[in-house]
N, C-alpha and C positions, 0 to 999 in steps of 0.2 A: 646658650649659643656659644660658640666654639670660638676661637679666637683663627682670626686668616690672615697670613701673611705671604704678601707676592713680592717675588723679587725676579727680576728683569737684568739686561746687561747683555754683554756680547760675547762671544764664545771665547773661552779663554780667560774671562776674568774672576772666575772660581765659583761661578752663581751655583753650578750644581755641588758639589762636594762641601761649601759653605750651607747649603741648604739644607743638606744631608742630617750634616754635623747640627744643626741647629733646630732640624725637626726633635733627631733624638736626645739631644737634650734635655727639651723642654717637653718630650713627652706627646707629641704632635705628629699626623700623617705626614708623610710627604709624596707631593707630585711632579716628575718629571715630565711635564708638559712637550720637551726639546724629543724626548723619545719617543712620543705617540706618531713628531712627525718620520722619524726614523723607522718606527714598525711601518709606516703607510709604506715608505719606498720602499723598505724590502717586501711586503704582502704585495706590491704591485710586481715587483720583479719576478717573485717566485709564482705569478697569475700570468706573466708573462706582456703584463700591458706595458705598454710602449707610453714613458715618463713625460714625452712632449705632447701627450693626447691629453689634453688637458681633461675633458669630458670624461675619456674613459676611466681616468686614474680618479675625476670624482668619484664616478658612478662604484670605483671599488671600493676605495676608502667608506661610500657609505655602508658598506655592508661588512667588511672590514671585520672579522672576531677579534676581537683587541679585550684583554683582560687588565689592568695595570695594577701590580701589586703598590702597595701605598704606606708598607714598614721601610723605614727609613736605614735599616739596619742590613736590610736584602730586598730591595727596589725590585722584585719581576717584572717582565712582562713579557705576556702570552699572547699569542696570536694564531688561533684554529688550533688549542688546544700543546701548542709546544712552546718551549721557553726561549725565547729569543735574543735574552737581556746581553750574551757575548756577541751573538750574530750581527745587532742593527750597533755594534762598535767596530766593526772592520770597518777602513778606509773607506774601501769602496762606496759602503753605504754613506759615509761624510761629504762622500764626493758628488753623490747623484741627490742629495736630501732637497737640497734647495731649490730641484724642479717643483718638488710635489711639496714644500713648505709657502713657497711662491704662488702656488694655483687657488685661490682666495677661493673657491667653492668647497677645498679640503679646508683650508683655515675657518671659514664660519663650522662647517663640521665638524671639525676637531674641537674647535669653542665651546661649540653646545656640550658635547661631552665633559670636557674639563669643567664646566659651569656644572655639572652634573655631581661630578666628584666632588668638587670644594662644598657643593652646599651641603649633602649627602655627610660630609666629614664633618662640618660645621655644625650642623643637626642633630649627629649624634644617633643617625639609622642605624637598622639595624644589620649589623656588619662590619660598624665602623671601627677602624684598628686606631683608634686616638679614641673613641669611646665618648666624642665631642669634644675631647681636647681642641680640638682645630688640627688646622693644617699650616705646613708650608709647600706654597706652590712654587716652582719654576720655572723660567723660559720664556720665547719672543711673544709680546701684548699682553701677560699675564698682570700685568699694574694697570694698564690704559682697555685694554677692551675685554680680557676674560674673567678677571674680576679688579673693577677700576674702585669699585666698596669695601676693597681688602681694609681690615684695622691698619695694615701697617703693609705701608707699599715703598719699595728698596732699589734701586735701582746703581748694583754693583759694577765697577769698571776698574781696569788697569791701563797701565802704559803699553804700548803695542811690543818692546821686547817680553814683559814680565808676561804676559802672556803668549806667546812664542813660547818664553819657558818654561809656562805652565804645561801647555798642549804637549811639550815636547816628552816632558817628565810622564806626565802620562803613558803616552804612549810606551814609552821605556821601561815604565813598571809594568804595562801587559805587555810585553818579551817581543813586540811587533817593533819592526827597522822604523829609524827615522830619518828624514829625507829634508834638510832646511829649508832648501828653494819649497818643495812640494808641499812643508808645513805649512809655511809665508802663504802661499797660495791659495791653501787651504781654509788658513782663516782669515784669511781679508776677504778674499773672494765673498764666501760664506755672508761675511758679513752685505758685503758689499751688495750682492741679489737678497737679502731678507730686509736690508734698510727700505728695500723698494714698495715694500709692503706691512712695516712692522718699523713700530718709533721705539728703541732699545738703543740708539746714539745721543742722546739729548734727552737732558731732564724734564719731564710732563708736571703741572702743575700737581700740588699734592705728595710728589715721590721726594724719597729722599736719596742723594746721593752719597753713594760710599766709593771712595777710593782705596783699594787696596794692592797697589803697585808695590807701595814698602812695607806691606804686614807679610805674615805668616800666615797660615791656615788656621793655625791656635788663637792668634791678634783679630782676624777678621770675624773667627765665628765668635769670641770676645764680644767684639764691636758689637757687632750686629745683633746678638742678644741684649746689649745693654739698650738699644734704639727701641730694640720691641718692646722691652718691658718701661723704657721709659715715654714712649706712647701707649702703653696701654693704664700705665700710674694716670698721664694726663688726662684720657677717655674715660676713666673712673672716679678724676675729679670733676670733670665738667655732667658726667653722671649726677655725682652728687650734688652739686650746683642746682641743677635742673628740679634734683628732687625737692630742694632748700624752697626754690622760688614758685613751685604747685604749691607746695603745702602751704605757703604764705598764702596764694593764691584762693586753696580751697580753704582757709583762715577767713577771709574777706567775706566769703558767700554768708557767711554769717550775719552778715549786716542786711540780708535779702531775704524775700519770702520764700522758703521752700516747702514742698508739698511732702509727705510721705515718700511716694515716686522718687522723688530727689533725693532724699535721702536714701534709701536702698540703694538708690545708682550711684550716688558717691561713695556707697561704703565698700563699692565694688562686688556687688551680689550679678556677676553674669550672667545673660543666658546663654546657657550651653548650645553648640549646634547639634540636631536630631539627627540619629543615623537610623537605618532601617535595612539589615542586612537580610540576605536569601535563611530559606531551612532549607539545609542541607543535610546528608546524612540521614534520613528517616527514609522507610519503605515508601517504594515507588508506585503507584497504582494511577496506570494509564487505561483513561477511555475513549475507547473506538467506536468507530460505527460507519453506514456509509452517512452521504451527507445528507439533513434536515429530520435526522432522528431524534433528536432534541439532546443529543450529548452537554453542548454548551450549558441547555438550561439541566441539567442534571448535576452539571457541575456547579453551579448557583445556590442547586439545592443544598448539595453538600457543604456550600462556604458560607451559606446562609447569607449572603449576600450577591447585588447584581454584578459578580466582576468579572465573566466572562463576558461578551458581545454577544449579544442573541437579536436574529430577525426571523418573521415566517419567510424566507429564502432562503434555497441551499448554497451550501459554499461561503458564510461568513465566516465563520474559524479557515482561519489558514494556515497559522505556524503550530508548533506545539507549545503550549503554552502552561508553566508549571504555576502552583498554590499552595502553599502551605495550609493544612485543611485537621481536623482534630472529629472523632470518634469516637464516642465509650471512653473515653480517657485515652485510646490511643492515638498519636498522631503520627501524623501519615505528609505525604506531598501527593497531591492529584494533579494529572496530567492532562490537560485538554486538550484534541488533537481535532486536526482537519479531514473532511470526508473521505474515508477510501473509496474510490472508485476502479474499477477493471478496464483498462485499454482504453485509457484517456491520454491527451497528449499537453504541452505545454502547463499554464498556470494548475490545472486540475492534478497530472502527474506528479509536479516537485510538490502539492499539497499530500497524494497518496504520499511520497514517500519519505514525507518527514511523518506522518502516521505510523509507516512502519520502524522507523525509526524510534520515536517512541516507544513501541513494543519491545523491541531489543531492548531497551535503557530503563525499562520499568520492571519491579520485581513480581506483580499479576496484573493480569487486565480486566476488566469491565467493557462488557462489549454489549452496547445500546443496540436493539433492533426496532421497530418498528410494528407494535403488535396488528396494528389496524390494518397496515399492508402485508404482513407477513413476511414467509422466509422467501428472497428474492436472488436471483444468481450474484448480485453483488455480495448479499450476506454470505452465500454458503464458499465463494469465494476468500472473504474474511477470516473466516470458520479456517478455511485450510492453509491460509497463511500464520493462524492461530497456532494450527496445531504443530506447522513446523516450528514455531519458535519457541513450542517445549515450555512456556509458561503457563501459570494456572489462570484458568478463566472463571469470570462468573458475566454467569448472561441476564440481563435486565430487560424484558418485554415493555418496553416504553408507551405511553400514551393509553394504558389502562385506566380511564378516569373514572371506569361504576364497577359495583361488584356484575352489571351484563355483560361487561368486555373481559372476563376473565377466561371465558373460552377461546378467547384470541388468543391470550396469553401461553394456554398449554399445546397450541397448536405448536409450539417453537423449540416445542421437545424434539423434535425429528431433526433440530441442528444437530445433536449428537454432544452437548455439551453439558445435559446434567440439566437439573431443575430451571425454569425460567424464571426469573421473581418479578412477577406482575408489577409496575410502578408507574404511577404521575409524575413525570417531574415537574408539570408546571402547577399541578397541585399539592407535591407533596406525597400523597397517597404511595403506603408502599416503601418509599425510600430507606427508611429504615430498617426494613426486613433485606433491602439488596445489601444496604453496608454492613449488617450484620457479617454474612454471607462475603463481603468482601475483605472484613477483619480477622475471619477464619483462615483467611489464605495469604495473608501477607505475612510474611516473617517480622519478627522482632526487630531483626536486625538487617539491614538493605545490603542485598547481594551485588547491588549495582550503583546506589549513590555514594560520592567520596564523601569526607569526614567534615565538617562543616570549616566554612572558612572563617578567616582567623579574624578577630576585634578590628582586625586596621586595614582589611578590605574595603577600599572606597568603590561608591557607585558613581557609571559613567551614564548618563543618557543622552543616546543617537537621536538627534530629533534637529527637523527643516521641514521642506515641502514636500511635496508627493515627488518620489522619482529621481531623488537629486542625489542616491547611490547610499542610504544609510544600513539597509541590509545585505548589500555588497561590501562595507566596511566592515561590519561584525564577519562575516563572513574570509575574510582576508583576512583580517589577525588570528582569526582564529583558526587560521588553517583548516577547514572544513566547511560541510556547509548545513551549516546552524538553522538559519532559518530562510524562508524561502523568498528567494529570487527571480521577478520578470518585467519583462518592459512595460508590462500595466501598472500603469500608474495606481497607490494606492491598496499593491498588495498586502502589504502589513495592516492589520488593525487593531490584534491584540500587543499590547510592550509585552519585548520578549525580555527574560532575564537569564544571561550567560553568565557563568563563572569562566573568566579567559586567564591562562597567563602569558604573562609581556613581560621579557628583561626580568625572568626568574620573581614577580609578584604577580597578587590573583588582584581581577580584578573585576566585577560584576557590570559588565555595558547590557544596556539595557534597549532593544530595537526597538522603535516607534513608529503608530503611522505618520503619514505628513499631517503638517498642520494646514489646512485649506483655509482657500483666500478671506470664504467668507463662515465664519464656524457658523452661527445662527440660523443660515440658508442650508445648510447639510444637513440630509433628514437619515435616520434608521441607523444599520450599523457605522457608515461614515463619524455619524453626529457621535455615536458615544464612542467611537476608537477616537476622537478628536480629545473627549471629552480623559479618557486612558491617558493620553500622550501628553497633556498637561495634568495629571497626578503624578504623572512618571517622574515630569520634570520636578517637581513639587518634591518627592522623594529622591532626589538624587542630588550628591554631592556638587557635581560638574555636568555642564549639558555643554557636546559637541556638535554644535551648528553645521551641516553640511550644506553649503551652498554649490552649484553646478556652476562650474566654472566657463563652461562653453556660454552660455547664454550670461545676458545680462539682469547685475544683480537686479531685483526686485522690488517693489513693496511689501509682498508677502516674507520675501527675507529679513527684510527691515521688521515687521511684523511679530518673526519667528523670534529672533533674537531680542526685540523688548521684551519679547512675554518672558525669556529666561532670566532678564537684569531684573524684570518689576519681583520674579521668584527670587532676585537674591543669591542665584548660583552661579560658582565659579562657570566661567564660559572660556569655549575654546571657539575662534574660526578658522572652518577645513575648506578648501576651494578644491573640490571633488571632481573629478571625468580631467584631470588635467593632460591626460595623453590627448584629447583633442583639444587641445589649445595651439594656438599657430602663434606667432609673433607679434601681429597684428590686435589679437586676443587680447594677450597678454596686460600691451601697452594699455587699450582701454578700460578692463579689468583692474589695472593700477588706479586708473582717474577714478573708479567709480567707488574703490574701496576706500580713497582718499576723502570723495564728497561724499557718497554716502552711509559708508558707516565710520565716518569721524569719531562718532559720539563715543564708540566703544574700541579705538586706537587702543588702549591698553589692553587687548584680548590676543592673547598668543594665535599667530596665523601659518596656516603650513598647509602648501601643495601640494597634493599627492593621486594619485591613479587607485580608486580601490579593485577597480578591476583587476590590473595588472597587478598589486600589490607596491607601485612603486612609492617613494618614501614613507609608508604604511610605519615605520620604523620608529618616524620622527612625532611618531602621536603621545607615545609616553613622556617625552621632556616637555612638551605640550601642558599634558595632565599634571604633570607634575609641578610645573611651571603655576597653572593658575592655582592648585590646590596649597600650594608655600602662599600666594597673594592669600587667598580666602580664607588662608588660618592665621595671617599675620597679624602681630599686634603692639602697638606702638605703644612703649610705657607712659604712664601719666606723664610723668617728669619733662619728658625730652616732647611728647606733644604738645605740653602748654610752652615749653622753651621757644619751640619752633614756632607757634601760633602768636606769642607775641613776639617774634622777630618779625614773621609777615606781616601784622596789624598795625607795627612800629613803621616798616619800610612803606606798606598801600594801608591805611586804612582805609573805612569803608564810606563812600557815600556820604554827605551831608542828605537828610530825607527831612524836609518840615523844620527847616532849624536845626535839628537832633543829631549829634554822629553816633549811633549804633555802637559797643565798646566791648567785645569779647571777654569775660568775665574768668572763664574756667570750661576746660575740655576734658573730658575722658572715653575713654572707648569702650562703650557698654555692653560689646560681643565680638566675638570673629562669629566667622562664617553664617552669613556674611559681617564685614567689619562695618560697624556701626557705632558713629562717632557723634556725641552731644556735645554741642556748646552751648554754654549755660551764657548770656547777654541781655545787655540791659535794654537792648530793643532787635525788631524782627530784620534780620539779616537779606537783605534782595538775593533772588536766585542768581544774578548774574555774580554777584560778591559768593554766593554760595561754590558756584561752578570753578571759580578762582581758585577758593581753599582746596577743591577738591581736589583739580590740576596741581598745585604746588604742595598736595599731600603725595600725588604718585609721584612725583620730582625727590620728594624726598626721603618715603619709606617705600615705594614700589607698588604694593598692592596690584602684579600682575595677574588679571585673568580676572580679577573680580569686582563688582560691580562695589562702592562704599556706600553706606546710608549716613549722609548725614541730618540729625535734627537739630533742632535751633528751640531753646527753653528761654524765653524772655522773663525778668525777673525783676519784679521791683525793691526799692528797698525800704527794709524794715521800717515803721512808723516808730521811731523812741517813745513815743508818750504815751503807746499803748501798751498797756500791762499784759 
């Protein structure tokens, strides 16, 4: 982890050009936070919105192409693709900033971002021009609210001439007139409207303050270098400290019974968390048909397992729905697709046409008919949609279960597509003579799937109730329409699996159906797409909870989201359809997210329209947000530090005579984080729930749910050998 230092101050008193000089120093990004709000005002001027609209000038800023270069050496910054880094330093723009610095919708905005940057820099992504060196950030709240956890928080100021003569010098060196009164003006004003909203006049507890009225430029970046590195000497001594008094600590357990378990857990043997990424890049083979041809179970056959949805009624498949699936040693991806039907309208049509849609996206098709019914105008309509799309086909005469139905079979010659291959799929019978037949005609290499995605592709799963807009959110990020959408509740049933990308990474969201009120009482396809949508969850990194924001939240909301905390995965809540929210909404919607989902306050929450696409934006800092909680992980050292500082200030409980006495902590996993404390007696859940709240107070774990156990431990008998 990268070292962060934020420093704060008022304009004029050298925080940028200080900052600069002290990024590249030490080898460290830098961010000009003061310029993001300078590109906002000129992208709204050049957009032509009017700076006193307060709403409008948000609504642009969120959308805003803002790139910030982050070398310290040539600070860029882009915005729609042009370099703007001379333009947002004209007067002009110094003179109108403080509208759109002041509109606290653009400020949380702009936050997120910046919080985006330093931790991204601090990490050591991939991208990062400090390569985890750290960062130094700049500019108004940057110590107090956009990162108030900086190593080293600064908080620079001069005497109001000395800065006059700084602003003034500036100016002078880029060749632009100076104006006394209009400087004076300039920066007190300035200040005067960002005090209103932003604490850069007055030292915040924790900050340290620098006056630099009588240094130099040379003297101050001096200074200020010697501050960081002599907080960071002391943060490396109290590191060590911490470590001195664990190992003391894991010393002591010695005098206790431990089990094998214990042992392994102490020696630090983790479990790793499970990933389960798509196959991608292999030949594509999609199967069509119209509906209740037994596609689904055909495909079953081939996976050898139940992981399609199959019921005797047509129109259970609805989306297209991909597998990784293996043949003769070759492997392939098979496609399960929903019934095409001819001149149907609503839920039946957007089924037909993710069908055909399939077709385009698969390298050959497999097209299921129906031997016992035979060739029907909807088949020979397939047939001609077939033939336009110029792909190789093989055709499967479905529901041959004896060698007596085999005359059905060759009845199917008159499609015009070449031999029929007789097949069961609910028995088997046959199958392997079609995929034979189907290994013949797929290419080696896939004409149409991209190249697999990369190790650090996380999965997202969309998963709520029936109805509450989650295949409308896939569908909005991903700019298309992926899988199918309609006001019947409960159209999804298969988890679909997209590869999207967001903010230039890919990322695997995974569509769900709802989870219904009562799963037990759901009989046939419902019961097992229920039964899909929690293995999805099970598989997947992060589950984004959508709740309908017009109605009132639920128990089955309540419901949706334990089931994702008891799975252990990072969790986001979306309060989805918010363009019909009114005011009145609003305010109750507040009360209810207050008392009823208190329990999981620490879960990233964001409003947005998936219809409309509006804040759709703001999902990835989201994601990204719980996935830093889910992968965090707190060093032994500084957890047993912290845990007997808490146990020191609240112990716990007198129970039966006894006080219970925390013994030794370590954290035996991320994702989820999973924390033991080894004690000499059983800890109450309400003393449990304590540690937990004063664990996210003190290392965050936002977005994910913590496990802790409690290993009670007696001690050792001396007199036994």
């Amino acid at each position: 982890m990268g070292v962060v230092v934020a420093i704060d101050g008022p304009s004029g008193s050298g925080k940028s050009t200080v900052s600069r000089r002290v990024a590249a120093e030490l080898g460290l990004a830098y961010l000009d936070t003061g310029a993001m709000y300078r590109a906002a005002a000129w992208w709204c001027e050049r957009k032509g919105i009017d700076l006193d609209d307060a709403v409008a000038v948000a609504r642009a800023v969120e959308t805003m192409p803002l790139v910030m270069g982050l070398d310290p050496e040539a600070p860029a910054v882009e915005c729609d693709g042009v370099d703007i880094a001379e333009a947002i330093r004209d007067p002009h723009v110094s003179q109108v900033v403080s509208k759109v610095a002041t509109n606290l919708e653009v400020r949380a905005e702009l936050a997120c971002l910046q919080r985006e940057i330093i931790h991204a820099e601090a990490l050591g992504a991939r991208g990062s021009v400090s390569q985890g060196a750290g960062v130094v950030a700049e500019g108004r709240d940057v110590t107090t609210v956009v990162a108030p956890e900086a190593d080293v928080r600064l908080l620079l100021t001069a005497s109001e001439a000395a800065r006059l003569r700084r602003r003034a010098a500036d100016l002078d060196a880029a060749g632009k007139s100076v104006d006394a009164a209009a400087l004076r003006d300039q920066v007190v004003r300035r200040d005067r409207d960002d005090a209103t909203v932003s604490q850069f006049l007055t030292v915040p507890e924790g900050v340290t303050l620098v006056d630099t009225s009588e240094m130099d430029l040379g003297q101050s970046v001096e200074h200020v270098i010697s501050l960081i590195e002599a907080a960071l000497d002391e943060a490396a001594a109290r590191d060590a400290e911490a470590i001195k008094h664990a190992e003391a600590l894991r010393a002591g357990l010695e005098d206790y019974e431990l089990d094998e378990e214990d042992l392994a857990l102490l020696a630090g043997e983790e479990i790793p968390a499970g990933t389960d990424g798509l196959e991608a890049g292999l030949p594509v083979l999609a199967v069509v048909g119209r509906p209740n041809v037994g596609k689904s179970t055909l495909v079953n056959r081939v996976l050898g397992r139940r992981a399609a949805v199959v019921q005797d009624t047509p129109g259970v498949t609805r989306d297209r729905v991909s597998y990784p699936a293996e043949w003769a040693g070759r492997r392939f991806t098979i496609v399960d697709t929903g019934g095409w039907e001819v001149d149907v309208e609503g839920l039946d049509a957007a089924v037909a046409a993710q069908a055909e849609v399939a077709v385009e996206l698969a390298d050959a098709v497999l097209l299921v008919v129906d031997a016992q019914v035979g060739i029907t105008q909807t088949d020979a309509s397939i047939v001609r949609m077939l033939r336009r799309s110029g792909k190789p086909v093989v055709l499967a005469a479905n529901k041959v279960d004896s060698p007596a139905q085999e005359g059905d079979a060759a009845a199917l010659w008159n499609l015009g597509l070449g031999e029929p291959y007789a097949v069961s799929a609910l028995h088997g019978r046959g199958s392997g003579d079609v995929l034979d037949a189907a290994m013949a005609v797929l290419p080696e290499v896939s004409a149409v799937a991209g190249p697999a995605p990369g190790a650090d592709l996380h999965r997202v799963a969309l998963v709520g109730r029936p109805n509450v807009g989650k295949s409308s959110l896939l569908n909005s990020i991903a700019g298309a329409q992926r899988v199918v959408v309609n006001e019947v509740a409960g159209t999804t049933r298969d988890p679909v699996d997209e590869v999207i990308e967001l903010n230039g990474r890919q990322w695997v969201f995974v569509d769900t159906a709802g989870i219904r009120r009562r799963v037990r009482q759901t009989r046939g396809a419902d019961y097992y797409a229920v039964l899909r949508t929690q293995g999805a969850i099970e598989k997947a990194e992060v589950a984004v909870v959508l709740l309908d924001a017009s109605e009132p939240v639920s128990e089955q909301d309540v419901r949706v989201i334990q089931q994702v905390v008891d799975a252990g995965r990072a969790l986001v809540l979306v309060n989805n359809k918010w363009d019909l929210v009114d005011e009145e909404r609003q305010k109750m919607l507040a009360w209810e997210v207050e008392h009823d989902l208190g329990h999981v306050s620490w879960a990233p929450h964001i409003n947005l329209a998936a219809r409309t696409g509006w804040h759709t934006n703001r999902l990835v800092r989201a994601l990204d947000a719980a996935l830093e909680g889910w992968t965090t992980r707190v060093p032994t050292g500084r957890l047993n530090a912290f845990l007997g500082q808490l146990q020191s200030a609240t112990p716990h409980p007198l129970r039966g005579g006894k006080q219970p006495r925390i013994l030794f902590a370590t954290q035996a996993q991320t994702a989820p984080p999973r924390i033991v404390i080894f004690t000499t007696g059983f800890l109450d859940a309400g003393y449990r729930r304590f540690i937990e709240r004063r664990l996210r107070e003190e290392f965050g774990f936002v977005g994910s749910p913590i496990q802790i156990g409690v290993r009670v431990r007696e001690k050792r008998d001396r007199r036994r050998k």
